[in-house]
N, C-alpha and C positions, 0 to 999 in steps of 0.2 A: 504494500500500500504506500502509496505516495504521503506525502506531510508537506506541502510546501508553504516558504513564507508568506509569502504573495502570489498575487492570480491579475494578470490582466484579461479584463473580461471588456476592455473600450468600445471595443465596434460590432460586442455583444449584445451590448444593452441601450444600441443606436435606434431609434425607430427609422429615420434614414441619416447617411453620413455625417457625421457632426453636430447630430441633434440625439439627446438622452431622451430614453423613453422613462419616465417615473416606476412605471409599471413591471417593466422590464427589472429596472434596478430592485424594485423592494420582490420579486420572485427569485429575485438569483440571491440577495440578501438570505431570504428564508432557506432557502435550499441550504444557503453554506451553515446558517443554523442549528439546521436539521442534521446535517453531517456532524459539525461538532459536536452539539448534546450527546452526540451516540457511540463516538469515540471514546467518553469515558469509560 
């Protein structure tokens, strides 16, 4: 299993090029949530 420090996730969470989608950020937020809590 991977551990890394950081994650670029930029032009993941673009709704198009150089624009943030809110939406996008607070799903990929929870997910990496969801992964930590479990980790324990």
């Amino acid at each position: 299993m991977v551990h890394p420090d950081w994650v670029d996730v930029s032009s993941s969470v673009e709704k198009v090029p150089g624009k943030k989608d809110p939406a996008k950020i607070k799903e990929f937020i929870q997910a990496v949530k969801g992964l930590t809590e479990n980790r324990i």
